[in-house]
VOPAGU-2260 file (C-alpha; in pm, 1 decimal, decimal comma):
REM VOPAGU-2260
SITE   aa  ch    i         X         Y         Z
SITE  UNK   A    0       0,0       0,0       0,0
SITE  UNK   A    1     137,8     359,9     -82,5
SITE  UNK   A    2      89,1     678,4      41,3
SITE  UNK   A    3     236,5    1052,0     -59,8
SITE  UNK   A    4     381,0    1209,4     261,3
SITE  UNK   A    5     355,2    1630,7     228,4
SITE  UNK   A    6     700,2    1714,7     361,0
SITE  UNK   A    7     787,0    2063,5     494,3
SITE  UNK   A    8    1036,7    2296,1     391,5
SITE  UNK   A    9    1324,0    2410,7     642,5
SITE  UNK   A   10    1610,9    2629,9     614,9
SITE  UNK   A   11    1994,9    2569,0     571,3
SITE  UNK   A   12    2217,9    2713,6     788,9
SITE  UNK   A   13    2452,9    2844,3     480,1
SITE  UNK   A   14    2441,1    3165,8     293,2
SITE  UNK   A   15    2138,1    3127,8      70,0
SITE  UNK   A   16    2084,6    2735,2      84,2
SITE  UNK   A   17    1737,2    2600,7     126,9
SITE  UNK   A   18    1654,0    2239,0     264,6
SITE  UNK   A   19    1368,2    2063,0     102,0
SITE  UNK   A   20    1251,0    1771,7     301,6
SITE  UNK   A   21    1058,2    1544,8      18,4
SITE  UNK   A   22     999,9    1851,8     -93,5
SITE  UNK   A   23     838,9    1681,3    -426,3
SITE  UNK   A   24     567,4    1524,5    -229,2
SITE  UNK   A   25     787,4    1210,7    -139,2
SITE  UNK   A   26     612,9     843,2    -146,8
SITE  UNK   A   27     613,3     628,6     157,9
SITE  UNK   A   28     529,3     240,0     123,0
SITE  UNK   A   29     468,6      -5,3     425,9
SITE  UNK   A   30     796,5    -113,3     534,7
SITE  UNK   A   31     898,0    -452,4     636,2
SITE  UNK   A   32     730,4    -476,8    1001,6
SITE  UNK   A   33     800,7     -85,5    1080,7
SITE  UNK   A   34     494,9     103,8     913,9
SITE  UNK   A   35     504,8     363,8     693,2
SITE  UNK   A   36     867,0     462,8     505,2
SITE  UNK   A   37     978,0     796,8     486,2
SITE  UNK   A   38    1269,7     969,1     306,8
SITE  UNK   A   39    1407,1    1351,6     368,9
SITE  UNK   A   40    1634,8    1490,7      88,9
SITE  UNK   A   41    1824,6    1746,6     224,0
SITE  UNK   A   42    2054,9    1977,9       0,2
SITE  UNK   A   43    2050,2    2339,1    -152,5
SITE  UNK   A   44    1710,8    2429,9    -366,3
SITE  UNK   A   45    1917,8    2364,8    -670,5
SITE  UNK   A   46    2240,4    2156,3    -583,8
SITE  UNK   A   47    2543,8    2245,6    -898,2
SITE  UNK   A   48    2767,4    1909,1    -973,2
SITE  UNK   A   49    2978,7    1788,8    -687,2
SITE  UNK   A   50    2807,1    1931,6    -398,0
SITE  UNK   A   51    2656,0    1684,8    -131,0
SITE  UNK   A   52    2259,8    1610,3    -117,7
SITE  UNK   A   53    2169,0    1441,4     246,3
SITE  UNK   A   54    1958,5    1125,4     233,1
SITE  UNK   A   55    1778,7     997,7     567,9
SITE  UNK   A   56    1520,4     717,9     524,6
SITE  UNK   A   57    1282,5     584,3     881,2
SITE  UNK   A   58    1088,4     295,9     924,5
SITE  UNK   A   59    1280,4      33,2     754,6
SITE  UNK   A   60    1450,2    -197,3     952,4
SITE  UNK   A   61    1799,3    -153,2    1112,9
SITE  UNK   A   62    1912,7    -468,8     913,7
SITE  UNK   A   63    1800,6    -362,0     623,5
SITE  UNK   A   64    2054,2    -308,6     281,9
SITE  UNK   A   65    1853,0      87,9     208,2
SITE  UNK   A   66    1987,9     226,2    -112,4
SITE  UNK   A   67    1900,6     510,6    -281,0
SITE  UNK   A   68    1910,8     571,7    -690,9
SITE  UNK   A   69    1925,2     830,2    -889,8
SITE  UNK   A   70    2025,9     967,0   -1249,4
SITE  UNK   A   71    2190,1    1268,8   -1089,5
SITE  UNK   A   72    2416,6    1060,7    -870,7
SITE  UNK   A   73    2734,8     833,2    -995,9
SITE  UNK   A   74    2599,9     537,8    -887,2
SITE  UNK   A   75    2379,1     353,3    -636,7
SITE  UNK   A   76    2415,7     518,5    -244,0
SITE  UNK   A   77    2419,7     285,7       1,7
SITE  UNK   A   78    2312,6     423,9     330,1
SITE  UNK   A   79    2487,2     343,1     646,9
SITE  UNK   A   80    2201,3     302,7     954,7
SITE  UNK   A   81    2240,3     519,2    1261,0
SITE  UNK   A   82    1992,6     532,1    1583,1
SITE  UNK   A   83    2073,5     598,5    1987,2
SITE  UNK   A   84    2213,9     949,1    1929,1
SITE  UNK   A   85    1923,2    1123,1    2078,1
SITE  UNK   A   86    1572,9     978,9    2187,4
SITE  UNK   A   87    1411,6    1269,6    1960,9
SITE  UNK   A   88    1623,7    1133,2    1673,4
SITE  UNK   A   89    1517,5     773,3    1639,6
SITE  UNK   A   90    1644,6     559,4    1390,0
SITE  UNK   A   91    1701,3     531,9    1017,9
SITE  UNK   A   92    1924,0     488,8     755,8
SITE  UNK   A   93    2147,0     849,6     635,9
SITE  UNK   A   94    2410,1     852,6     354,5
SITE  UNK   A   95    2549,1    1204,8     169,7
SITE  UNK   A   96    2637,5    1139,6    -182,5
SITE  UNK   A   97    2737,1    1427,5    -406,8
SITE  UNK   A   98    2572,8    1511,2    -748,9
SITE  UNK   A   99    2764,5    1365,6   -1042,3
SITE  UNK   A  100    3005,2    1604,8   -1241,3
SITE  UNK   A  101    2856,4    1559,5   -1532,2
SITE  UNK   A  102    2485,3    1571,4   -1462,8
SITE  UNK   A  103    2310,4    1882,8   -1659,0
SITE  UNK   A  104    2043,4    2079,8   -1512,8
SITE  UNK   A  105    1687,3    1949,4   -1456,9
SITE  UNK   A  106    1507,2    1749,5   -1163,0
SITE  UNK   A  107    1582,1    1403,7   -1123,5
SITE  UNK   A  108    1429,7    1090,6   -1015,0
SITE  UNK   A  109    1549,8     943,7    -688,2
SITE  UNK   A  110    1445,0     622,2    -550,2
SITE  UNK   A  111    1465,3     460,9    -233,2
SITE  UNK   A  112    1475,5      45,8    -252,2
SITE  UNK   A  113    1505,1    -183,9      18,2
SITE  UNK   A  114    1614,3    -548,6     -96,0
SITE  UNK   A  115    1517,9    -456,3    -440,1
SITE  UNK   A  116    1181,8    -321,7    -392,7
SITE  UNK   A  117    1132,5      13,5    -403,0
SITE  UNK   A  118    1007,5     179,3     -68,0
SITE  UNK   A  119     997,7     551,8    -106,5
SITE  UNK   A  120    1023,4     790,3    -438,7
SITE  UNK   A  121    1142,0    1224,2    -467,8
SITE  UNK   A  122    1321,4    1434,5    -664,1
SITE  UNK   A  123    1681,4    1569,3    -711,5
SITE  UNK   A  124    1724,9    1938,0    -876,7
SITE  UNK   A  125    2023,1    1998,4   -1033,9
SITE  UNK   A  126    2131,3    2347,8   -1168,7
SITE  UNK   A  127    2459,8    2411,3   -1365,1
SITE  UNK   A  128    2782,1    2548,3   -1236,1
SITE  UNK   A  129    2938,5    2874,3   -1188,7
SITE  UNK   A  130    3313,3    2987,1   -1219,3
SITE  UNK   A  131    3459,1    3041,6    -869,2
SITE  UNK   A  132    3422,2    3302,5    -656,5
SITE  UNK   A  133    3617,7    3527,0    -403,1
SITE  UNK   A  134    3396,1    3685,0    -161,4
SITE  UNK   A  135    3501,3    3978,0     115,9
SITE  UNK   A  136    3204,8    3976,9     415,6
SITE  UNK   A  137    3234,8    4326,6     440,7
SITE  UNK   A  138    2826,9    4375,1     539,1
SITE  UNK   A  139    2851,6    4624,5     223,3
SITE  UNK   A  140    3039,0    4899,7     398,0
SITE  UNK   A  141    3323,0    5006,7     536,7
SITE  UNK   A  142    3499,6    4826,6     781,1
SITE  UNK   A  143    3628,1    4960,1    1116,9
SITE  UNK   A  144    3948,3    4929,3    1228,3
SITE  UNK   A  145    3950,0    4618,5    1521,4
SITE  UNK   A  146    3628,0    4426,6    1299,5
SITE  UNK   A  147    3643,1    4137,3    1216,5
SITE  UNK   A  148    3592,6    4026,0     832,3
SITE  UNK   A  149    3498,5    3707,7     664,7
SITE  UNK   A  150    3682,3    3559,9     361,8
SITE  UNK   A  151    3525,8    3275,5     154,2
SITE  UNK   A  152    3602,3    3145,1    -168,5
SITE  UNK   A  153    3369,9    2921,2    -390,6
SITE  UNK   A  154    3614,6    2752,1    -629,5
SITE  UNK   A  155    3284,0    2447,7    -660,1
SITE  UNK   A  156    3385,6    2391,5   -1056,4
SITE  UNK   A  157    3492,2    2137,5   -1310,8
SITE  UNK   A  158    3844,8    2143,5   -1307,4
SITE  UNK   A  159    3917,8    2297,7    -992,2
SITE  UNK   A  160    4187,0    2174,5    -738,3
SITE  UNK   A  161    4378,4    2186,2    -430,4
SITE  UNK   A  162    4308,5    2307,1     -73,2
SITE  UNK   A  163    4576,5    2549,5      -1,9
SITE  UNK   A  164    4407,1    2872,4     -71,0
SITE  UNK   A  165    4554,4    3206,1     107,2
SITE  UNK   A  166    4496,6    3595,9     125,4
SITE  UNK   A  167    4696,2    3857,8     150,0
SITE  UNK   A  168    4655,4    4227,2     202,3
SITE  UNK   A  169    4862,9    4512,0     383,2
SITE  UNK   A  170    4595,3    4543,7     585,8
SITE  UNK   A  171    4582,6    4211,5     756,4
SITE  UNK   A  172    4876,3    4115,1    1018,1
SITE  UNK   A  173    4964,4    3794,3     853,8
SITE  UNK   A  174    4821,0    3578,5     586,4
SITE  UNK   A  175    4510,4    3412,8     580,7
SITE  UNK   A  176    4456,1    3050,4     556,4
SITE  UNK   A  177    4157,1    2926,1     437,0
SITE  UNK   A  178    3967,6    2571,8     472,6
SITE  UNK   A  179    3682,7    2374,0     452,7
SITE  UNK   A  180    3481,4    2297,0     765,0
SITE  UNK   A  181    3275,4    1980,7     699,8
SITE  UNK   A  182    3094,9    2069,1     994,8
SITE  UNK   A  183    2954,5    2401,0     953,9
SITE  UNK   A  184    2667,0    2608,3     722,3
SITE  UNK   A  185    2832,3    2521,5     389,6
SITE  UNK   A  186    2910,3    2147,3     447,7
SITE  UNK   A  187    2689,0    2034,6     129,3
SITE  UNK   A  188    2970,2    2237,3     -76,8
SITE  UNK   A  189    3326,9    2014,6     -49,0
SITE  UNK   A  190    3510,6    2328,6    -251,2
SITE  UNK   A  191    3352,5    2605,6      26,1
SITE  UNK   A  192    3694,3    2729,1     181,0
SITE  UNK   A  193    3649,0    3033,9     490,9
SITE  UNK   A  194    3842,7    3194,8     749,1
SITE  UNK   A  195    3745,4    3518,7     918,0
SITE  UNK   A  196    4054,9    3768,3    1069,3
SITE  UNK   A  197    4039,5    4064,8    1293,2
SITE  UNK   A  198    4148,1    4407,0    1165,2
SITE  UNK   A  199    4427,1    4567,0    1375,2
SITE  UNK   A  200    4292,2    4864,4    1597,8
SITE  UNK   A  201    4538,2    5090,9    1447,4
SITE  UNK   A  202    4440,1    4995,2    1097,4
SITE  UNK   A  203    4474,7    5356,1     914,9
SITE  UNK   A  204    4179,2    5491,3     676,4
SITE  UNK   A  205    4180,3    5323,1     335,6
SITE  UNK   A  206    4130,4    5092,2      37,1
SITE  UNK   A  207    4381,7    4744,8      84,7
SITE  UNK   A  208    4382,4    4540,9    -180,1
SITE  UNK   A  209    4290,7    4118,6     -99,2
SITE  UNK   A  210    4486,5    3894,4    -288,0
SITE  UNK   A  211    4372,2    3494,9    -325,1
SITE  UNK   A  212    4628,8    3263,1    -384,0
SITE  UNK   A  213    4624,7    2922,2    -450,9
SITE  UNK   A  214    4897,0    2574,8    -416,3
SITE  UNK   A  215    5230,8    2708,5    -521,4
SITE  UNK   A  216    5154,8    3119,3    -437,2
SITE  UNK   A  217    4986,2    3125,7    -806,9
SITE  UNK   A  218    4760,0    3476,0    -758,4
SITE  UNK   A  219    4395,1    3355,5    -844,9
SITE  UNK   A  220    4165,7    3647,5    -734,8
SITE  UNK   A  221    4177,5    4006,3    -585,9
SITE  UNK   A  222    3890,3    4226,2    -418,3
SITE  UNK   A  223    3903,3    4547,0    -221,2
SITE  UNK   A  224    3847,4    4654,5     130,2
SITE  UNK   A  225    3761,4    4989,9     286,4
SITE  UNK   A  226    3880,3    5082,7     607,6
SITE  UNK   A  227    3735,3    5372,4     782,6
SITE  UNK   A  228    3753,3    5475,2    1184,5
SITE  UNK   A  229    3412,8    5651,5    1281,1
SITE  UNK   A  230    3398,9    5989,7    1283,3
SITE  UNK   A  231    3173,6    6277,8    1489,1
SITE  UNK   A  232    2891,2    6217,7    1379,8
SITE  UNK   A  233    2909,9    5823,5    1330,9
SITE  UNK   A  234    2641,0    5679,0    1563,6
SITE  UNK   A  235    2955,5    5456,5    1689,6
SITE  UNK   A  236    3186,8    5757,8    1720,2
SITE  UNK   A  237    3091,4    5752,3    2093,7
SITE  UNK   A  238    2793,3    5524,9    2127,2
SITE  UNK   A  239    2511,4    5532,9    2374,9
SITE  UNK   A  240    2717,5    5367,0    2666,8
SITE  UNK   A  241    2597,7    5326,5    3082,7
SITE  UNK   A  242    2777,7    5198,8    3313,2
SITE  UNK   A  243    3004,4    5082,1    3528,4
SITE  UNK   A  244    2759,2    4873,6    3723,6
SITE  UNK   A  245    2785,6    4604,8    3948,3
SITE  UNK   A  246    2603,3    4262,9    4076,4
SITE  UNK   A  247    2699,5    4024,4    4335,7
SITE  UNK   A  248    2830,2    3662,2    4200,3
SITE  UNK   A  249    2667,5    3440,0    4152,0
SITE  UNK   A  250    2357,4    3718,4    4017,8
SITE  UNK   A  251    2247,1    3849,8    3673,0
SITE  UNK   A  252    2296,1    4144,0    3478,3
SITE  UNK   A  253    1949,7    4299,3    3531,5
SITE  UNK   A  254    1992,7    4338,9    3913,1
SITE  UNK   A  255    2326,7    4533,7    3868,0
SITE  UNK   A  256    2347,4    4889,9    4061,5
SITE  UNK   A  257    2569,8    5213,8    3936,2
SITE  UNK   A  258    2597,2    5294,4    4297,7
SITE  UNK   A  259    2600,6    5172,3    4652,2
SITE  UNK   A  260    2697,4    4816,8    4541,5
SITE  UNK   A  261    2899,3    4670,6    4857,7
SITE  UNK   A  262    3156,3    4379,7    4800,3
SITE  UNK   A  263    3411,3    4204,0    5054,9
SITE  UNK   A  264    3802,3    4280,9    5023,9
SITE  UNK   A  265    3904,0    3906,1    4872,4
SITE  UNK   A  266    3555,2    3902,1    4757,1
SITE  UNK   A  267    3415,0    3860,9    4381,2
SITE  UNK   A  268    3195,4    4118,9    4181,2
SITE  UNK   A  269    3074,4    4096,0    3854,1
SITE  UNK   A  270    3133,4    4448,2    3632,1
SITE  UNK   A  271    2862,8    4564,7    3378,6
SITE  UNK   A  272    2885,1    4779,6    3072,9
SITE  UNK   A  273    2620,3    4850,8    2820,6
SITE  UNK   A  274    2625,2    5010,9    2488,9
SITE  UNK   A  275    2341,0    5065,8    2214,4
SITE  UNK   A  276    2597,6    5160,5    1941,7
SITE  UNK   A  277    2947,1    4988,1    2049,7
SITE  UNK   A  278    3226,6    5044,1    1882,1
SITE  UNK   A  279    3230,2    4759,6    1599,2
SITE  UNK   A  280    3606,6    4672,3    1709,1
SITE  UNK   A  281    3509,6    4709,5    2088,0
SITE  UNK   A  282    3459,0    4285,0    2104,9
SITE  UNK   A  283    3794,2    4123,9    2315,5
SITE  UNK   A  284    3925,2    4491,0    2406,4
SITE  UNK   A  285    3681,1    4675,5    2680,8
SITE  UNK   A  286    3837,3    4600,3    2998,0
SITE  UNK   A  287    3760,8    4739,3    3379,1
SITE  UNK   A  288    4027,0    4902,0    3573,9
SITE  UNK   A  289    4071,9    4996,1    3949,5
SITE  UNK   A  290    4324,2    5013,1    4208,6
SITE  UNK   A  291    4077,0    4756,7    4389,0
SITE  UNK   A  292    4094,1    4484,6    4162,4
SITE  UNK   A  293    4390,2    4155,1    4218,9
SITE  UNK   A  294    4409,9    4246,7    3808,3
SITE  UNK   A  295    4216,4    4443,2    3534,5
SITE  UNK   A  296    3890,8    4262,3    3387,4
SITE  UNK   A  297    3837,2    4178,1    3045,0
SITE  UNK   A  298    3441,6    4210,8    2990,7
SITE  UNK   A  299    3328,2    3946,6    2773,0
SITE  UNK   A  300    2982,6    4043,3    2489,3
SITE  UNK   A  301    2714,0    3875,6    2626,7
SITE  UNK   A  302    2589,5    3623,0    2400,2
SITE  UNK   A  303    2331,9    3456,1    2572,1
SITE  UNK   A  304    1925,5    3463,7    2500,0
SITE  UNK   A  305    1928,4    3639,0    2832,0
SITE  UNK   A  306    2040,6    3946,8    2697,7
SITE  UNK   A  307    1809,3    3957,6    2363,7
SITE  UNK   A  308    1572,2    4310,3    2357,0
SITE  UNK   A  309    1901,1    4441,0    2587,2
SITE  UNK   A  310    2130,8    4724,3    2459,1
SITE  UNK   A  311    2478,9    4512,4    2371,4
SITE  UNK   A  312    2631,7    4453,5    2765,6
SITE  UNK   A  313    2955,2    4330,2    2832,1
SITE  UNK   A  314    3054,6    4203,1    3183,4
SITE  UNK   A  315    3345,8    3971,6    3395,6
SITE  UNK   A  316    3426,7    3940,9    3751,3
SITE  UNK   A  317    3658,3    4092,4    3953,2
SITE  UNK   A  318    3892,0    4006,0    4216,3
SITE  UNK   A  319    3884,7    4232,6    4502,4
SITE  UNK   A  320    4263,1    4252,6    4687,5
SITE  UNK   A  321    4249,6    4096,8    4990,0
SITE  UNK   A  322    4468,4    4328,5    5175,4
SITE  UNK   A  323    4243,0    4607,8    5089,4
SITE  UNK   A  324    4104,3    4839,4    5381,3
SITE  UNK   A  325    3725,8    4944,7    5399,6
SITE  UNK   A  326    3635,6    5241,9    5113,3
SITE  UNK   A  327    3494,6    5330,3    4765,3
SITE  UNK   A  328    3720,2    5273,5    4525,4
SITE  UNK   A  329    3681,8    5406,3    4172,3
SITE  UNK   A  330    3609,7    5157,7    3886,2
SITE  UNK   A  331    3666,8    5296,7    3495,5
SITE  UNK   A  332    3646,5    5181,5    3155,3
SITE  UNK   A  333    3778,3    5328,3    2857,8
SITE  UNK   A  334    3593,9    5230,3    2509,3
SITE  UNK   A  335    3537,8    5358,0    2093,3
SITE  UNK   A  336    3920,9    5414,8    2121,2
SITE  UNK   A  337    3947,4    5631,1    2427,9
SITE  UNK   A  338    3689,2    5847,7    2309,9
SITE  UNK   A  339    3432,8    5749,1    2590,3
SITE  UNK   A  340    3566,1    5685,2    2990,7
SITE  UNK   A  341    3325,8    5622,9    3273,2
SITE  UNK   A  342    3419,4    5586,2    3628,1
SITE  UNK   A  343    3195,1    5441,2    3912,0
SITE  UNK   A  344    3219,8    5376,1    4263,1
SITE  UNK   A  345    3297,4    5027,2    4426,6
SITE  UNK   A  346    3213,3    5004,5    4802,6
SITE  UNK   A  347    3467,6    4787,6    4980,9
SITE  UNK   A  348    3394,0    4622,8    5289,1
SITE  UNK   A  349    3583,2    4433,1    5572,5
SITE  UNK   A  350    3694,7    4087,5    5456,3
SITE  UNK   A  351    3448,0    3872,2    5269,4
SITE  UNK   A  352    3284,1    3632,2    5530,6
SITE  UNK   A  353    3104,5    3448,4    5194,0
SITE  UNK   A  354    2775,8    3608,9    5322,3
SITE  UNK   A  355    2609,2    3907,0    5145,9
SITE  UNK   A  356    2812,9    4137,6    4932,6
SITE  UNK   A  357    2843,1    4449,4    5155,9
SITE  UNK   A  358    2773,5    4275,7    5493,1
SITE  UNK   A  359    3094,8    4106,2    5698,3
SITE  UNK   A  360    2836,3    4007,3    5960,1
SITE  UNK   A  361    2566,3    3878,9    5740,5
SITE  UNK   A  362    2420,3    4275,0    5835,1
SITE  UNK   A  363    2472,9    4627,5    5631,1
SITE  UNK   A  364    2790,9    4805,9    5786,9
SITE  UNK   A  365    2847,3    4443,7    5979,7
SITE  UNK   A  366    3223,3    4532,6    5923,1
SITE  UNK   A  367    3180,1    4859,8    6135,9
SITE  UNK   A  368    2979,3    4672,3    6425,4
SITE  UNK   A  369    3294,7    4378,1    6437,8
SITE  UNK   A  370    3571,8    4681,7    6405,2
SITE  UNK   A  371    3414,8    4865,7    6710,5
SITE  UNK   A  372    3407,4    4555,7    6941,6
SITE  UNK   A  373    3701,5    4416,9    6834,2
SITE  UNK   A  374    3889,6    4740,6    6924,5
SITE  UNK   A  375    3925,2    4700,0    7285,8
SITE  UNK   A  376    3892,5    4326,5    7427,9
SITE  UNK   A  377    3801,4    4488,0    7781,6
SITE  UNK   A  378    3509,9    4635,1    7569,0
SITE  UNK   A  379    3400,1    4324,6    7433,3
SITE  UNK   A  380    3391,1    4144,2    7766,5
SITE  UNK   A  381    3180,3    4418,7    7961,2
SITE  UNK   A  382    2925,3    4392,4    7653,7
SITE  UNK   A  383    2946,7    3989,9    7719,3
SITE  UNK   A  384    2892,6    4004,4    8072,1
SITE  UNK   A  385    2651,2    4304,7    8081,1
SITE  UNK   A  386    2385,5    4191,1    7822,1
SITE  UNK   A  387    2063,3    4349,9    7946,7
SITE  UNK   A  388    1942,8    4376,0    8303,3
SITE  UNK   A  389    1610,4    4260,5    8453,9
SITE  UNK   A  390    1434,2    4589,5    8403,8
SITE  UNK   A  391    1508,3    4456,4    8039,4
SITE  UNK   A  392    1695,2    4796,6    7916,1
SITE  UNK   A  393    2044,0    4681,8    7769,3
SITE  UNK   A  394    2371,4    4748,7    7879,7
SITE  UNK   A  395    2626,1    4970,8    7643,0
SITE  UNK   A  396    3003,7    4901,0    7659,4
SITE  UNK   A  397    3223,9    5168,0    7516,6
SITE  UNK   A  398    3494,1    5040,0    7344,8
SITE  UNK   A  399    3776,2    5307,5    7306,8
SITE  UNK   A  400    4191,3    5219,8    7245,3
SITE  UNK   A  401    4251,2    5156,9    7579,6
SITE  UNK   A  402    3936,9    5298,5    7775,4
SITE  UNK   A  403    4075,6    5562,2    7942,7
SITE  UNK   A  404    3875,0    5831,0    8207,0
SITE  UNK   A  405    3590,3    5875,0    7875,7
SITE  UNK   A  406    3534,3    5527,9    7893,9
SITE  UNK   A  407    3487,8    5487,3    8281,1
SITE  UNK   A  408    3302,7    5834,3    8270,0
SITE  UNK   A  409    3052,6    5710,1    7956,8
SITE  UNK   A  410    2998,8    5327,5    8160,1
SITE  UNK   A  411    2928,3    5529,6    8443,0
SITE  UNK   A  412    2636,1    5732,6    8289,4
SITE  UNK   A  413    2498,6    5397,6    8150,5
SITE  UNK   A  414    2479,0    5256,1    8490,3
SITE  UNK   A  415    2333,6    5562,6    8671,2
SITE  UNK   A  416    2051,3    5607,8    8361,3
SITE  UNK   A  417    1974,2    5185,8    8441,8
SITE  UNK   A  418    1924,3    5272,8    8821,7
SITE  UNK   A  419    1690,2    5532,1    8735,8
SITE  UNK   A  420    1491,3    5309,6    8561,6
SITE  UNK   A  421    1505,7    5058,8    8793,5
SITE  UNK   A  422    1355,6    5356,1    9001,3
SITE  UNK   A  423    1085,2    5452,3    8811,8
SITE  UNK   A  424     997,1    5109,0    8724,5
């Protein structure tokens, strides 16, 4: 019994590639024992000679030879079976064969057989080639010095060769090597070679020409890049930046404070920037300073979903010295190439006790209240002993640097105001 299975359409993760999953209204027959067969032919919309069209086929048997024919491939696939890798994956057979040099454009017939019977039916699409092609990400502008830039070169054509492909340019601090990453948005294309290099801060305004060579240093291609620092004006010349802030660690971004944030000397605090236009070079440079920290902080981009709908934020943690006495301690960072510097203020406590940031004694201004008895042990042993009497008012011990004629004269007024109430009472 057959059946036509209405497959949906998803996208590649390469630069223009579509995935079509039967997307020629596959056919499913019963398979041996396992219900219904399905196969998903995954490639680009229109796959040129050589590049790699994904084959998975369910519900046949793991034991089962699964081979898939075509006119547009070299020969009969076999497909290797795979299951266990994830419960949502299941199992089925996958194979990856790549379109035959010489196959012209048009769609193709592709079968799916299992011990000679054919199982499942779709279509291959085959469009012709194209002569290869150096391409400069450049996002269609300028680039800024400390960017980063993507290099890719399409050399997908009869005749083509070799894998050492490198570019050149005054520009760049050393040449670019280029390869193929099986693994990542172009893997259907074997000949897809990529690398991406960072721009030197101090690259000067201009045009640098790319050169792409190939095996042997034989020049194969050129293309031009433009190099421009912002300018007044440029919503990046200074950028919309806030900050320093601060949160405790472990905490998150969205409970960080400009001010007033309190933080343990040998303690850790996390540091907070944000910026709705950063500089475009400002990625692996912005780093916090202050005589407070063990060393400066690099503040990483934050990457996460957690920051989506947020202005661009940038934080790391900081080391506070442990040797450091109680105070506020200035915190700056220095960004779009010195143009922009904001300082904050970082209260420093007592040593961190690994309770609340701010709090020695697991209290605000604990480190004050465990100075002040700690001053004078003879203070610290009348407050033991005294504690409060049975009228119930308590007992204050001045602590002073030795005690001294204030001290006796202050304990005396504290006992004369208790008799009083004793008095009254």
């Amino acid at each position: 019994m057959k059946r036509t299975v209405r497959a949906a359409a998803t996208v590649a993760a390469g630069a223009g590639a579509v995935l079509l999953a039967g997307g020629a209204g596959a056919a499913a027959a019963e398979g041996p024992g396992r219900g219904p067969v399905h196969v998903l032919v995954n490639g680009a919309f229109e796959n040129r000679p050589g590049e790699l069209v994904d084959i998975e086929v369910r519900g046949v048997r793991p034991g089962a030879a699964v081979t898939a024919h075509s006119p547009a491939f070299r020969g009969p696939v076999r497909l290797a079976p795979y299951g266990g890798r994830t419960p949502e994956a299941g199992q089925g057979h996958h194979a990856r064969p790549a379109v035959a040099a010489s196959a012209r454009p048009g769609a193709y017939p592709l079968t799916v057989r299992v011990g000679g019977r054919t199982v499942a039916e779709d279509l291959v699409r085959v469009r012709a080639p194209r002569p290869p092609l150096f391409q400069v990400a450049a996002g269609g502008g300028a680039l800024r010095p400390g960017e980063r830039v993507g290099l890719w070169y399409d050399d997908l054509y009869p005749g083509e060769r070799g894998t050492s492909f490198t570019v050149r340019s005054p520009v760049f601090p050393a040449p670019v090597r280029l390869f193929h990453d099986p693994r990542g948005s172009h893997w259907n294309n074997p000949r897809m070679f990529g690398a991406s290099v960072t721009l030197p801060p101090n690259a000067k305004d201009g045009t640098y020409k790319l050169t792409l060579t190939g095996p042997g240093g034989r020049a194969l291609r050129e293309a031009r890049l433009v190099v421009r620092a912002a300018r007044p004006g440029d919503g990046d010349y200074v950028g919309r930046a806030r900050g320093p802030a601060f949160f405790s660690v472990p905490g998150t971004p969205e409970r960080a404070r400009t001010d007033g944030q309190r933080v343990g000397a040998g303690g850790t605090v996390n540091v907070l920037w944000r910026d709705a236009s950063p500089d475009p070079g400002e990625d692996g440079r912005l780093t916090a300073t202050s005589p407070a920290f063990e060393t400066p902080v690099p503040l990483r981009r934050d990457d996460s979903k957690a920051g989506d709908g947020d202005d661009p934020r940038y934080f790391g943690p900081a080391r506070i010295r442990r040797a450091l006495g109680p105070g506020a301690y200035p915190v700056t960072v220095v960004s779009h190439h010195g143009r922009v510097r904001k300082t904050g203020r970082l209260l420093v406590t007592g040593a961190s006790t690994g309770t609340a940031p701010g709090d020695a004694a697991g209290r605000p201004g604990g480190d004050v209240r465990a100075a002040a008895s700690a001053a004078d042990g003879r203070g610290g042993r009348a407050a033991a002993a005294g504690g409060s009497g049975a009228s119930g008012v308590p007992v204050a011990a001045l602590a002073g640097a030795g005690g001294g004629v204030a001290g006796a004269a202050a304990l005396g007024a504290v006992l004369v105001r208790r008799r009083r109430t004793r008095a009254i009472g």
